[in-house]
Backbone as XML, in Angstrom:
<?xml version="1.0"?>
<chain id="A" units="angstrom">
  <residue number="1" name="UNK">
    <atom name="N" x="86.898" y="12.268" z="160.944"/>
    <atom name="CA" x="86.526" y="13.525" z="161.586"/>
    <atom name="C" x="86.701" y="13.359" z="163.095"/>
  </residue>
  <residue number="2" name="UNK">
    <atom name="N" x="87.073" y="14.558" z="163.480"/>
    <atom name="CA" x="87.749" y="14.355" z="164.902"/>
    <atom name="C" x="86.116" y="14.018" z="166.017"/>
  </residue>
  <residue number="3" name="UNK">
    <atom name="N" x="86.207" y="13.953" z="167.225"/>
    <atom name="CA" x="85.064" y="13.429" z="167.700"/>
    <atom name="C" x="84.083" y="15.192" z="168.298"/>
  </residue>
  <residue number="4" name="UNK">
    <atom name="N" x="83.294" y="15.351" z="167.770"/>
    <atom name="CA" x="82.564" y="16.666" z="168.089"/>
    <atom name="C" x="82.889" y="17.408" z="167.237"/>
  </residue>
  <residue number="5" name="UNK">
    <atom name="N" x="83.786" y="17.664" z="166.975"/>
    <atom name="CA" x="83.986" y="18.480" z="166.155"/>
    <atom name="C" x="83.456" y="18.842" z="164.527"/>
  </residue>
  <residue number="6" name="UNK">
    <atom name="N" x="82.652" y="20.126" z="164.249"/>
    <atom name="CA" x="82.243" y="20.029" z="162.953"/>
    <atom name="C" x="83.024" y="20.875" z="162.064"/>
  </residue>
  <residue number="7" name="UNK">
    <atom name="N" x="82.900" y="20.970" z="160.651"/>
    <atom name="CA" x="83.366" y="21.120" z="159.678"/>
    <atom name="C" x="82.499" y="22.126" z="158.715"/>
  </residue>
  <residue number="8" name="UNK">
    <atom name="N" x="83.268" y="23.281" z="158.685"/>
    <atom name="CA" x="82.598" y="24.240" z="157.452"/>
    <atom name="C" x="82.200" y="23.859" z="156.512"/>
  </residue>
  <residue number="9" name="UNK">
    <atom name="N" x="80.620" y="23.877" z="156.132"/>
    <atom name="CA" x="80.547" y="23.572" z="155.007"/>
    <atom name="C" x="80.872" y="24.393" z="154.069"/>
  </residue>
  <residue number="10" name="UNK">
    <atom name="N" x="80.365" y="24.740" z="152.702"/>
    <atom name="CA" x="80.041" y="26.165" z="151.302"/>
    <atom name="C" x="78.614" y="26.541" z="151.918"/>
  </residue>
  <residue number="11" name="UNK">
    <atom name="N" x="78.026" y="25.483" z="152.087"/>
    <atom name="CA" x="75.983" y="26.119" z="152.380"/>
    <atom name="C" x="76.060" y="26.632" z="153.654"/>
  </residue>
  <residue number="12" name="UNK">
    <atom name="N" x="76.994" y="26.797" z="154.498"/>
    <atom name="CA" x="77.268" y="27.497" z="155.983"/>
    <atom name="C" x="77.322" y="28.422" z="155.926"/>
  </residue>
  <residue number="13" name="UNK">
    <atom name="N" x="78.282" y="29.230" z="154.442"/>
    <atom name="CA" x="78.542" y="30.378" z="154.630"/>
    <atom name="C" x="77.246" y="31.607" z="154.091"/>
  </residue>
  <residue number="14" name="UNK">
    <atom name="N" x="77.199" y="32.571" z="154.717"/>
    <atom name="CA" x="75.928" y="33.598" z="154.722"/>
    <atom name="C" x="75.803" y="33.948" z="153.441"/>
  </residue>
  <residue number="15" name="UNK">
    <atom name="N" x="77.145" y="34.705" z="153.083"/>
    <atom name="CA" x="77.526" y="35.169" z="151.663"/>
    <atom name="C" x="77.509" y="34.496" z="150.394"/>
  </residue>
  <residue number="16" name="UNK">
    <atom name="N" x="77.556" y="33.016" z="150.551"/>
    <atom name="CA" x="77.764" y="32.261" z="149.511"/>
    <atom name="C" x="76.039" y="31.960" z="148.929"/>
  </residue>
  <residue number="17" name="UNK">
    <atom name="N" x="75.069" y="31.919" z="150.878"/>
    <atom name="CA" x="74.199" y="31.322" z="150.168"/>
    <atom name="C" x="73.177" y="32.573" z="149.766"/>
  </residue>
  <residue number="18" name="UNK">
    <atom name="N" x="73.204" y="33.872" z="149.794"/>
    <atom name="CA" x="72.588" y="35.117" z="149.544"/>
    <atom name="C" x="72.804" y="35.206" z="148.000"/>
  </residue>
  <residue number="19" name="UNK">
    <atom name="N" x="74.533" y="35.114" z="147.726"/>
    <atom name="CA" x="75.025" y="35.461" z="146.267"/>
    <atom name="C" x="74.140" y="34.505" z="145.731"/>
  </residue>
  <residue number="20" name="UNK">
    <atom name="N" x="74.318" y="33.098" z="145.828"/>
    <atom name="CA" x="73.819" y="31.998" z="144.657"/>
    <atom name="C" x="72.574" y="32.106" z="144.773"/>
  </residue>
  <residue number="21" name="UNK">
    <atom name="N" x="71.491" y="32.437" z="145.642"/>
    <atom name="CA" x="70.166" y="32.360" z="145.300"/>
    <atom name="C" x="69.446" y="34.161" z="144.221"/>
  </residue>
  <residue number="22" name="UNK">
    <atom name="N" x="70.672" y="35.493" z="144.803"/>
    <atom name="CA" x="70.484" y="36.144" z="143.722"/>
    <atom name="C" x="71.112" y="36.131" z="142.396"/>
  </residue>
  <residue number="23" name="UNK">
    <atom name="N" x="72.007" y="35.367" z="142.223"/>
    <atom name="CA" x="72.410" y="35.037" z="141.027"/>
    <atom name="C" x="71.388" y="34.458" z="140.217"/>
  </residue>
  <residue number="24" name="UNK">
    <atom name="N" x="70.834" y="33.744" z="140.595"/>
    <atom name="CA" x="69.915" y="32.815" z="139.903"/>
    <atom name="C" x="68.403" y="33.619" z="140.363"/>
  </residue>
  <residue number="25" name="UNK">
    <atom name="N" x="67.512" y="34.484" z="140.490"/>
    <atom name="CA" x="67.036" y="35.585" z="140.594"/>
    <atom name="C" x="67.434" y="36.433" z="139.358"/>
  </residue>
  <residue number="26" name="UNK">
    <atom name="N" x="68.421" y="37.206" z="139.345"/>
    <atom name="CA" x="69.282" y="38.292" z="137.928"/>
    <atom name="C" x="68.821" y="37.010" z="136.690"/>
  </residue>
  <residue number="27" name="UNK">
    <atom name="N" x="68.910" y="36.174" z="137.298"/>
    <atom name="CA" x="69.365" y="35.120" z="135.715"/>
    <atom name="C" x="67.779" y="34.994" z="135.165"/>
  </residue>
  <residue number="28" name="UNK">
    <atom name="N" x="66.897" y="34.949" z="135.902"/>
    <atom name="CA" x="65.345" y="34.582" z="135.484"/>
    <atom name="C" x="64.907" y="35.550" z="135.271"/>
  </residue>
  <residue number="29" name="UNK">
    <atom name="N" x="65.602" y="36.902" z="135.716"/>
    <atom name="CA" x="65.231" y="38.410" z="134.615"/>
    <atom name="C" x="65.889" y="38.567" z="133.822"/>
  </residue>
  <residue number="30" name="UNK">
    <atom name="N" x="67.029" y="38.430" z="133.322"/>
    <atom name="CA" x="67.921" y="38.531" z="132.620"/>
    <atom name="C" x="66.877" y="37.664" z="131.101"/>
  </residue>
  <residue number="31" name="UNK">
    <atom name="N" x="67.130" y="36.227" z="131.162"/>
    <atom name="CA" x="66.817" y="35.516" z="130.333"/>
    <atom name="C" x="65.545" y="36.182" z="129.522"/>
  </residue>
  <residue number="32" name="UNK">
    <atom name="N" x="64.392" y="36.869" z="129.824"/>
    <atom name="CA" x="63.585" y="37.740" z="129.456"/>
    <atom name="C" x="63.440" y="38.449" z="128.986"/>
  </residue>
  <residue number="33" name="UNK">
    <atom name="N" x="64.962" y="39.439" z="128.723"/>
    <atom name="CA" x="65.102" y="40.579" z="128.021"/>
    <atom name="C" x="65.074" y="40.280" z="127.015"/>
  </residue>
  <residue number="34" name="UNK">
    <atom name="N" x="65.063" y="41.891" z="125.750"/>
    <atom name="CA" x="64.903" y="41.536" z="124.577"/>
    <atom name="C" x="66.725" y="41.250" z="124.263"/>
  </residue>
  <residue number="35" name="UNK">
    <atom name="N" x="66.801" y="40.886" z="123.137"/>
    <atom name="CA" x="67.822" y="40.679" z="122.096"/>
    <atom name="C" x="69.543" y="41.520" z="122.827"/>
  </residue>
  <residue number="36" name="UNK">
    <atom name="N" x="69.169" y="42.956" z="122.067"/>
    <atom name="CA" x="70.134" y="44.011" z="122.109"/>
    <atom name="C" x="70.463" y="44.233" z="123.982"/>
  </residue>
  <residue number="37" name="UNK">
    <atom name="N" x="69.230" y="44.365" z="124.720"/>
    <atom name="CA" x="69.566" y="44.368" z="126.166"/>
    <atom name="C" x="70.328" y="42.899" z="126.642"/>
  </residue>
  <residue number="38" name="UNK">
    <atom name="N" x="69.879" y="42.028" z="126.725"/>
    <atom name="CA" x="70.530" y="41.053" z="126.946"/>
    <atom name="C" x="72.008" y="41.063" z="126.534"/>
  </residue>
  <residue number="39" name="UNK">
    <atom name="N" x="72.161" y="40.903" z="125.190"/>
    <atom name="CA" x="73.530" y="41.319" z="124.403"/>
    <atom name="C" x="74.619" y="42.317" z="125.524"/>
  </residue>
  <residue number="40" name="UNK">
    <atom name="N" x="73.745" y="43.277" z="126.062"/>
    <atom name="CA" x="74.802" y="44.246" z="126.778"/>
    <atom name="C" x="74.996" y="44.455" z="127.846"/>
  </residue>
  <residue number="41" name="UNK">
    <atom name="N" x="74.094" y="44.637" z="128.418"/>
    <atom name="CA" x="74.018" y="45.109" z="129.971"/>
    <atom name="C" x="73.556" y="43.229" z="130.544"/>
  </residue>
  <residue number="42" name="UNK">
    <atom name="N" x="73.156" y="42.415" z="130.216"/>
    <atom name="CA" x="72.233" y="41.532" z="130.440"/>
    <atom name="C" x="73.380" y="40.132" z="131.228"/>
  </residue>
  <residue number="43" name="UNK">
    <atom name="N" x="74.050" y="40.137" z="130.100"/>
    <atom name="CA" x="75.558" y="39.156" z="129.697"/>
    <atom name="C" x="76.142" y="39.160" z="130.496"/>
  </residue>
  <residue number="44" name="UNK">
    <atom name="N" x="76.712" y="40.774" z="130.897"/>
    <atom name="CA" x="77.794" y="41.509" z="131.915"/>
    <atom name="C" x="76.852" y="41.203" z="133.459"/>
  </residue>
  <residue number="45" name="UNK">
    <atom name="N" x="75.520" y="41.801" z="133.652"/>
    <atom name="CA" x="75.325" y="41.491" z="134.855"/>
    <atom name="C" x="75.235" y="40.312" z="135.176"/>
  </residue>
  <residue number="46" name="UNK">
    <atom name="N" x="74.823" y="39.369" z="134.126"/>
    <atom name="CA" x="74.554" y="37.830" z="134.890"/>
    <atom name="C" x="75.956" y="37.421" z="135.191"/>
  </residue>
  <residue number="47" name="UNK">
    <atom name="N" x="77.667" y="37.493" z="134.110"/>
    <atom name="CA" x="78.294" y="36.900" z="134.958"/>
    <atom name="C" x="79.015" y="37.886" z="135.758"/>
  </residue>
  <residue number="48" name="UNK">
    <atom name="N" x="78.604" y="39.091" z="136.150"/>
    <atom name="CA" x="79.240" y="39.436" z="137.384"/>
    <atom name="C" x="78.729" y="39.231" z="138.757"/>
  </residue>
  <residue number="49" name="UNK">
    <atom name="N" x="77.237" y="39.037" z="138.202"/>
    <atom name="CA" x="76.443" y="38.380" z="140.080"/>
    <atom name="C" x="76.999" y="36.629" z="139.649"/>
  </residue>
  <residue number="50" name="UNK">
    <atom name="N" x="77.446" y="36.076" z="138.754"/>
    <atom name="CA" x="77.645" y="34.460" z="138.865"/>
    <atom name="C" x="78.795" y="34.537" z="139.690"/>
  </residue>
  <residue number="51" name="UNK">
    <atom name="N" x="79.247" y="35.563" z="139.335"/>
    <atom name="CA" x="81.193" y="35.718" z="139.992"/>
    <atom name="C" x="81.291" y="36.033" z="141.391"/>
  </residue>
  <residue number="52" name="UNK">
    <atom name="N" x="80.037" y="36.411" z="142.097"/>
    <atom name="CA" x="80.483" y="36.303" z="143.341"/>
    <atom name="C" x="80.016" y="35.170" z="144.110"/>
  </residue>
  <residue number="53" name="UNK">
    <atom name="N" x="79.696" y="34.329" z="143.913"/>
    <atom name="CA" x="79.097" y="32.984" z="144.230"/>
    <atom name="C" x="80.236" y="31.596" z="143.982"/>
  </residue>
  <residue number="54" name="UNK">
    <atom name="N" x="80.261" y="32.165" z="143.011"/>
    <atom name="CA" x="81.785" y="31.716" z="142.284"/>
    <atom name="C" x="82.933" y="31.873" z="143.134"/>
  </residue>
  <residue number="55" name="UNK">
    <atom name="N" x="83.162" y="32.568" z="143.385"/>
    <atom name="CA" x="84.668" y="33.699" z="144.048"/>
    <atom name="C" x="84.704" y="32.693" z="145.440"/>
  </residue>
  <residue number="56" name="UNK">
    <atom name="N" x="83.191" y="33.336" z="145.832"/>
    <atom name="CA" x="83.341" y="32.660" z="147.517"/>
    <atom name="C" x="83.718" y="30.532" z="147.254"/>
  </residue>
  <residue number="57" name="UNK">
    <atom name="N" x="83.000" y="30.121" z="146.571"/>
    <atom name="CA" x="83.365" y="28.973" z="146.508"/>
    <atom name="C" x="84.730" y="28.463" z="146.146"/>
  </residue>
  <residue number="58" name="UNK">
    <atom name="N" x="85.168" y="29.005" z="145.281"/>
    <atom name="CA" x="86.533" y="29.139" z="144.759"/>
    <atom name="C" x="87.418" y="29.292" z="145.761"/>
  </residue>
  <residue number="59" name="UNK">
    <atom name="N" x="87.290" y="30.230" z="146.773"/>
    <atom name="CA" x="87.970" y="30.724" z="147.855"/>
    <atom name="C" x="88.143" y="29.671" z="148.641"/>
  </residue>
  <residue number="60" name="UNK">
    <atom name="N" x="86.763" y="29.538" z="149.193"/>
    <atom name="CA" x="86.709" y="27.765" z="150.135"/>
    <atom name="C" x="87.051" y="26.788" z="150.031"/>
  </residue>
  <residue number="61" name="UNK">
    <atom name="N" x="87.520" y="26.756" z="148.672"/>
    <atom name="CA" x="88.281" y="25.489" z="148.191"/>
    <atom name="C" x="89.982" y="25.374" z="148.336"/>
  </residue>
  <residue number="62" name="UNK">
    <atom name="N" x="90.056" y="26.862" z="148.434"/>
    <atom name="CA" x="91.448" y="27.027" z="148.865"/>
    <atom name="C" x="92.403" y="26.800" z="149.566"/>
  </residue>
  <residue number="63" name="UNK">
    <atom name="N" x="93.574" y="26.447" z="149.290"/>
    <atom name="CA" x="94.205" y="25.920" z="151.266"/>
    <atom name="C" x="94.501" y="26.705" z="152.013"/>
  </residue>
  <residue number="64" name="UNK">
    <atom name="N" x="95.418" y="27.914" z="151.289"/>
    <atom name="CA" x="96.286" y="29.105" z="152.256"/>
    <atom name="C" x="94.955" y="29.893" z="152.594"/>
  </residue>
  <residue number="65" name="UNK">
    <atom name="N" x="95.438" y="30.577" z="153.490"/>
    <atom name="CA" x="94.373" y="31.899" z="154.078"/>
    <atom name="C" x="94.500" y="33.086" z="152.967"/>
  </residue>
  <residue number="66" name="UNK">
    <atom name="N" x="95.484" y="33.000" z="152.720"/>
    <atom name="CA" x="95.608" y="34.248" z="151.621"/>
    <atom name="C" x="95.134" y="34.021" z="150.319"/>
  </residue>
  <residue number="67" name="UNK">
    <atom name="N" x="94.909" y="32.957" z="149.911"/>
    <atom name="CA" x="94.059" y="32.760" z="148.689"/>
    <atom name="C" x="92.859" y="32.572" z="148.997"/>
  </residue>
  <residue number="68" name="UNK">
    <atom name="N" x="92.392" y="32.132" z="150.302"/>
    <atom name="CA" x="90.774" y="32.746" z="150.525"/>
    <atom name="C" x="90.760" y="33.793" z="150.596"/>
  </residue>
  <residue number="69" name="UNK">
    <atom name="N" x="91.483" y="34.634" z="150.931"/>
    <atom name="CA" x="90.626" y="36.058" z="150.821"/>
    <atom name="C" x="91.007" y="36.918" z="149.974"/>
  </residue>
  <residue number="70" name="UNK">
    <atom name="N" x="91.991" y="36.513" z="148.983"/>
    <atom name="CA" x="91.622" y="37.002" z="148.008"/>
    <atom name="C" x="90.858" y="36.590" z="147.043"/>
  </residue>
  <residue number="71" name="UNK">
    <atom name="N" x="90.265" y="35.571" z="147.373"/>
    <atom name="CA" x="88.900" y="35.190" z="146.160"/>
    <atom name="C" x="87.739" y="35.963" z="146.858"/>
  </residue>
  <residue number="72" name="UNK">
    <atom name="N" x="87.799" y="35.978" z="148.373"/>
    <atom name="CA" x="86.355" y="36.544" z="148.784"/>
    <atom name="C" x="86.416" y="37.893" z="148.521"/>
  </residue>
  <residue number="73" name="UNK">
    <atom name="N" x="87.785" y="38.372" z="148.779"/>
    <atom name="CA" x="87.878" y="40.014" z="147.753"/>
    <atom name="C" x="87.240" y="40.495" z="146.610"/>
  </residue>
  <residue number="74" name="UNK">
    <atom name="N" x="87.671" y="39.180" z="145.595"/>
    <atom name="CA" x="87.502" y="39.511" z="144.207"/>
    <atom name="C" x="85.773" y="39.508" z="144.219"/>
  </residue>
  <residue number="75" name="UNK">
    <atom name="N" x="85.349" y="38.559" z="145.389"/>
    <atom name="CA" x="83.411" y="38.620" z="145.472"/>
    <atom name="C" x="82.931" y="39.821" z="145.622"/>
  </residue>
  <residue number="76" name="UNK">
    <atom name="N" x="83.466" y="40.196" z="146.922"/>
    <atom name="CA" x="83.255" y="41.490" z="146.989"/>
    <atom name="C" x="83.291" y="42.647" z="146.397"/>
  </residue>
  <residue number="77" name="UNK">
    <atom name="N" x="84.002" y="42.384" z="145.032"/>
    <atom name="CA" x="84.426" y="43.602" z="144.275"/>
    <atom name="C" x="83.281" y="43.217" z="143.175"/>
  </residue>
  <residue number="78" name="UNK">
    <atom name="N" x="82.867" y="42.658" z="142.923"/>
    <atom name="CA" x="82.461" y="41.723" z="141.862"/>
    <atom name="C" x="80.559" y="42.396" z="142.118"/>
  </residue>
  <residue number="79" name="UNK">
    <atom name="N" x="79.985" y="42.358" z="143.935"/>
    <atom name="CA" x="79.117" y="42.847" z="144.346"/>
    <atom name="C" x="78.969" y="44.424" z="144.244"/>
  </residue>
  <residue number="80" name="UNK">
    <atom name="N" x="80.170" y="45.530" z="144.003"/>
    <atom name="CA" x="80.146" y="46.488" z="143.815"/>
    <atom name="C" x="80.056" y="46.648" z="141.772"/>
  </residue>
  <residue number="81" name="UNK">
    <atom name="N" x="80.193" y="45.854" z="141.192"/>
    <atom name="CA" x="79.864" y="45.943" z="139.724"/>
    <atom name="C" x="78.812" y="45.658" z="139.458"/>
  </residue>
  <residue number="82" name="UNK">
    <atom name="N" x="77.970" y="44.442" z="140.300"/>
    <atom name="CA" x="76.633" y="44.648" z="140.196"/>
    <atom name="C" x="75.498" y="45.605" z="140.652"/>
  </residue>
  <residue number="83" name="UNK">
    <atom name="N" x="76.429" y="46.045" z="141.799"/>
    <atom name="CA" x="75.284" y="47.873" z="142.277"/>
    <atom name="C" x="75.188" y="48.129" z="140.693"/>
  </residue>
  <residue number="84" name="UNK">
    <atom name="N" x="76.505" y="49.032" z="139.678"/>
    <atom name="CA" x="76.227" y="49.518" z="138.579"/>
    <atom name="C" x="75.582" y="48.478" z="137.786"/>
  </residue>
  <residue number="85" name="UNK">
    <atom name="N" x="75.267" y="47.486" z="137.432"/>
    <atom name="CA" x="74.693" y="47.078" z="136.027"/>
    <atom name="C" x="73.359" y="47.132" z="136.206"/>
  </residue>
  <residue number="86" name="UNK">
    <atom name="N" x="72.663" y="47.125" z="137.877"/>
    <atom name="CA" x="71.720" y="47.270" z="138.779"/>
    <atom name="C" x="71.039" y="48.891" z="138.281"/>
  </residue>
  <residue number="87" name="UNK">
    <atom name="N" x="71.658" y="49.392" z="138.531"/>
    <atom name="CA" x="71.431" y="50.829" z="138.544"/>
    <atom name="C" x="71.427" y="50.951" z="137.139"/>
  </residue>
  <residue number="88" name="UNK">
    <atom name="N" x="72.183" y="50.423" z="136.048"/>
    <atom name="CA" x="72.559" y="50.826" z="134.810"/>
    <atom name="C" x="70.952" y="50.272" z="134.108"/>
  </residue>
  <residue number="89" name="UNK">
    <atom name="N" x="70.620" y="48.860" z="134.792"/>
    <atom name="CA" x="69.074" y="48.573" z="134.023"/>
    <atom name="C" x="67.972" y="49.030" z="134.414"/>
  </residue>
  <residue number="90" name="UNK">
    <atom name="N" x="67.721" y="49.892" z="135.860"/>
    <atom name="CA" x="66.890" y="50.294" z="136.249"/>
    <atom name="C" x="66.481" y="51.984" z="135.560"/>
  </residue>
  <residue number="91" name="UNK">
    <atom name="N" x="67.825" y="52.703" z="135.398"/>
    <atom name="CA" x="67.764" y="54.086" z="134.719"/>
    <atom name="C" x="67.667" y="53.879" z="132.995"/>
  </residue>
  <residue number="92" name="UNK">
    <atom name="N" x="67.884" y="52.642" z="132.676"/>
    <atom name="CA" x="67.619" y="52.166" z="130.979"/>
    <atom name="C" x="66.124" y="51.930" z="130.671"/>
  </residue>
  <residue number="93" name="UNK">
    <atom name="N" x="65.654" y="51.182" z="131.590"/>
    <atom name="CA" x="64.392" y="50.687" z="131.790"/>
    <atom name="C" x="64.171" y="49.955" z="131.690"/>
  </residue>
  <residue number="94" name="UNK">
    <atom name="N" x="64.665" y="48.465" z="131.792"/>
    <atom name="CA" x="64.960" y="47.659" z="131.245"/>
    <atom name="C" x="64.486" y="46.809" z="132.487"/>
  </residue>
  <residue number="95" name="UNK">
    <atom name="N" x="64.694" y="47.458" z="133.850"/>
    <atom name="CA" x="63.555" y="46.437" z="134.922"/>
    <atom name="C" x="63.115" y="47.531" z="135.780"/>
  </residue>
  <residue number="96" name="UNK">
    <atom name="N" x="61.989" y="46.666" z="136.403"/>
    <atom name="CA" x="61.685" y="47.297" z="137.225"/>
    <atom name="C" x="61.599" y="47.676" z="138.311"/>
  </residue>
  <residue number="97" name="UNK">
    <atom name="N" x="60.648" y="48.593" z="138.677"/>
    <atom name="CA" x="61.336" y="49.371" z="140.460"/>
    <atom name="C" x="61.437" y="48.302" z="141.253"/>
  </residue>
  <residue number="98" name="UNK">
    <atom name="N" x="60.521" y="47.608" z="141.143"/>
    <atom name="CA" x="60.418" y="46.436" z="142.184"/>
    <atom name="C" x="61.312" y="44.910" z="142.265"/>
  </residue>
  <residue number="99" name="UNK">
    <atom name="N" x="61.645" y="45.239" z="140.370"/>
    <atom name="CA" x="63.118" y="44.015" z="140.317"/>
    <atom name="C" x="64.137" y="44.602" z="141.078"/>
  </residue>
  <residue number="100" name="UNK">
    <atom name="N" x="64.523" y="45.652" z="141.050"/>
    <atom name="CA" x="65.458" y="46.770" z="141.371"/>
    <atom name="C" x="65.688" y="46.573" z="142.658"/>
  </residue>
  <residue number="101" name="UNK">
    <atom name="N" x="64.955" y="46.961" z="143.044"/>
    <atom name="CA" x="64.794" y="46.868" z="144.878"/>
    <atom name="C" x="65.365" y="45.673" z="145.433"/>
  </residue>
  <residue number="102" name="UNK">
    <atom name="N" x="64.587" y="44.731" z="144.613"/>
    <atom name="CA" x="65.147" y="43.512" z="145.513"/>
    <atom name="C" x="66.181" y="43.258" z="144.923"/>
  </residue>
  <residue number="103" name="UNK">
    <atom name="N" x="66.949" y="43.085" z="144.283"/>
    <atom name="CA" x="68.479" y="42.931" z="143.798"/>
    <atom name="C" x="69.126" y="44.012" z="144.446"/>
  </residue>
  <residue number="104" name="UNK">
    <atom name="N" x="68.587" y="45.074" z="144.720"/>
    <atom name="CA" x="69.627" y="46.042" z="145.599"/>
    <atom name="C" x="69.590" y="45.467" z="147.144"/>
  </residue>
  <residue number="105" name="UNK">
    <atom name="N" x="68.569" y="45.083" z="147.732"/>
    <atom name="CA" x="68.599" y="45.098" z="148.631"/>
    <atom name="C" x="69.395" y="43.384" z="149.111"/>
  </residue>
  <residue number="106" name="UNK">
    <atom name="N" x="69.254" y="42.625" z="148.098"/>
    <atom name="CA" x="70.103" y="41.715" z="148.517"/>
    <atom name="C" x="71.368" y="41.850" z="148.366"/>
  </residue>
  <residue number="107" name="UNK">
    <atom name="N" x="72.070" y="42.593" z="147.353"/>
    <atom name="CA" x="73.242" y="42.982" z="147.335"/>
    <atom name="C" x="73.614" y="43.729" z="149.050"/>
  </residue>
  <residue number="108" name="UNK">
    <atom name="N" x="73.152" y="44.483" z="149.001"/>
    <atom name="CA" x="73.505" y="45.879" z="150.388"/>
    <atom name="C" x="73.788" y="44.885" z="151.593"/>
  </residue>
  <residue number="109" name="UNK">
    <atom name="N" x="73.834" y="43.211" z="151.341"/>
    <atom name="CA" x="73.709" y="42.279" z="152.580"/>
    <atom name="C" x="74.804" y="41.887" z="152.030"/>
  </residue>
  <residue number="110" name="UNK">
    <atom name="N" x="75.625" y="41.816" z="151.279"/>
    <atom name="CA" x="76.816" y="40.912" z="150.673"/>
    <atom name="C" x="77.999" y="42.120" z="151.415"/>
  </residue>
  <residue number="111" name="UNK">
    <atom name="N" x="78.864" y="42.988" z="151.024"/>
    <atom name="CA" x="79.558" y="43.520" z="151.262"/>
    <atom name="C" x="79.915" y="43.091" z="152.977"/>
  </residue>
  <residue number="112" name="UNK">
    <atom name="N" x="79.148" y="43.470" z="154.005"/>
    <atom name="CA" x="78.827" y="43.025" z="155.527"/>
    <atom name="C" x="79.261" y="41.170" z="155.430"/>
  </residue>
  <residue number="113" name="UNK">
    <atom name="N" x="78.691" y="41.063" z="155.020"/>
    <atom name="CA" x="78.799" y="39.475" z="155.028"/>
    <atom name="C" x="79.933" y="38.456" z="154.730"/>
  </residue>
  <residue number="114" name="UNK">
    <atom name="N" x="80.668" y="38.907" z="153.223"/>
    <atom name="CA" x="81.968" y="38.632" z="153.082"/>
    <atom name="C" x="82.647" y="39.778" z="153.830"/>
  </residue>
  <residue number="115" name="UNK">
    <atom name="N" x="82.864" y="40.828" z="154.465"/>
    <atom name="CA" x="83.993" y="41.168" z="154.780"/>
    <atom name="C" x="83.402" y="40.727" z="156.658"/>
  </residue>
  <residue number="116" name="UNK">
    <atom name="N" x="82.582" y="39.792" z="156.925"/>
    <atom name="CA" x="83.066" y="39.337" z="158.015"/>
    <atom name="C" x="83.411" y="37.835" z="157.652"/>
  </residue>
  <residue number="117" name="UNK">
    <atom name="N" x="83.476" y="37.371" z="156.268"/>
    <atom name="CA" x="83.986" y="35.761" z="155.965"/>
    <atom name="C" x="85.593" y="36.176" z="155.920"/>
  </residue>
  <residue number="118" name="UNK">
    <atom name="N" x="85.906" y="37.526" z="155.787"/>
    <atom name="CA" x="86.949" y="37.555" z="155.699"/>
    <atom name="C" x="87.958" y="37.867" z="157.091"/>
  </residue>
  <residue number="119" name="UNK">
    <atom name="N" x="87.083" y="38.273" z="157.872"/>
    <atom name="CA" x="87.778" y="38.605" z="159.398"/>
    <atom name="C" x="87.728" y="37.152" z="159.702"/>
  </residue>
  <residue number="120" name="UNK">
    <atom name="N" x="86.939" y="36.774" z="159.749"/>
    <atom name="CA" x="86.568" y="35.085" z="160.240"/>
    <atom name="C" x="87.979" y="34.240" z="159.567"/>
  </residue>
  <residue number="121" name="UNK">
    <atom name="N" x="87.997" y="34.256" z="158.059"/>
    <atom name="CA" x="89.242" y="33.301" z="157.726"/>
    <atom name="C" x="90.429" y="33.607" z="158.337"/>
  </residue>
  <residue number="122" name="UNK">
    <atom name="N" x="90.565" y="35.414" z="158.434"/>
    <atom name="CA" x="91.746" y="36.347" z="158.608"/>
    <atom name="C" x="92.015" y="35.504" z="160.542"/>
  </residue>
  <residue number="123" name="UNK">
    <atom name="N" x="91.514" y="35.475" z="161.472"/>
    <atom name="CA" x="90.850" y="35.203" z="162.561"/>
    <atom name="C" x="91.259" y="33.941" z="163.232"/>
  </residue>
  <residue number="124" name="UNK">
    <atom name="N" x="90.593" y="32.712" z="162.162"/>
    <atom name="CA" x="90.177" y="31.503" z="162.479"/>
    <atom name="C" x="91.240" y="30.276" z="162.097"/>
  </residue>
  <residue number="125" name="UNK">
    <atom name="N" x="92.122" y="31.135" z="161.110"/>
    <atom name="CA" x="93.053" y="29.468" z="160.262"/>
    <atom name="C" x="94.109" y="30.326" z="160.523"/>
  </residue>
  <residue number="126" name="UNK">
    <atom name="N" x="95.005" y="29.355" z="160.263"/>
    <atom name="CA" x="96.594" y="29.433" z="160.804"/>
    <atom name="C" x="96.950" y="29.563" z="159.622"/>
  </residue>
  <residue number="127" name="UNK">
    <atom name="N" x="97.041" y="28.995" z="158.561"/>
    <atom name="CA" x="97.575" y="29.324" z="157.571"/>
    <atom name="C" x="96.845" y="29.330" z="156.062"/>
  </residue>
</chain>
């Protein structure tokens, strides 16, 4: 390592560490549901909040600039499927106002967050 100079970590990035701690949040409500909910809505939301945690790491592992951001894309898109499965268990009934809230409100911080990991890669690396 060059002298001063530091090195990006995965736990550096904002987005990575918001997604993985609500991923695992969805997952300790999730696991709770009954049978048939789990089966449907339950399955789909846990691995679409796993997938953006996923995405961003995946991305970081990447060499070109253009395959980071299109993995942090696919996060980002991945955070707009969980608004709906969000919304889809809260109008089912399946959680509550107050699970709700806070899974929305940590989501509403992801979108901002990767699309400045993505000005930053877009920005910061040469290739």
């Amino acid at each position: 390592m060059l002298e001063g100079k530091r090195y990006l970590k995965l736990n550096d990035i904002e987005a990575y560490r918001i997604s993985f701690a609500l991923s695992n949040s969805v997952w300790k409500i999730v696991v709770l549901w009954k049978n048939f909910e789990k089966d449907t809505i339950g399955k789909q939301f846990a691995r679409a909040v796993d997938s953006i945690s996923a995405n961003i790491a995946e991305g970081f592992g990447r060499y070109s600039k253009k395959d980071k951001i299109n993995f942090y894309r696919y996060a980002r898109a991945s955070v707009y499927e969980c608004f709906d499965w969000n919304e889809k268990a809260r109008v089912r009934g399946i959680i509550s106002q107050n699970q709700y809230e806070q899974i929305f409100n940590e989501l509403q911080k992801l979108p901002k967050s990767i699309n400045s990991l993505i000005k930053y890669t877009t920005n910061q690396l040469t290739i």
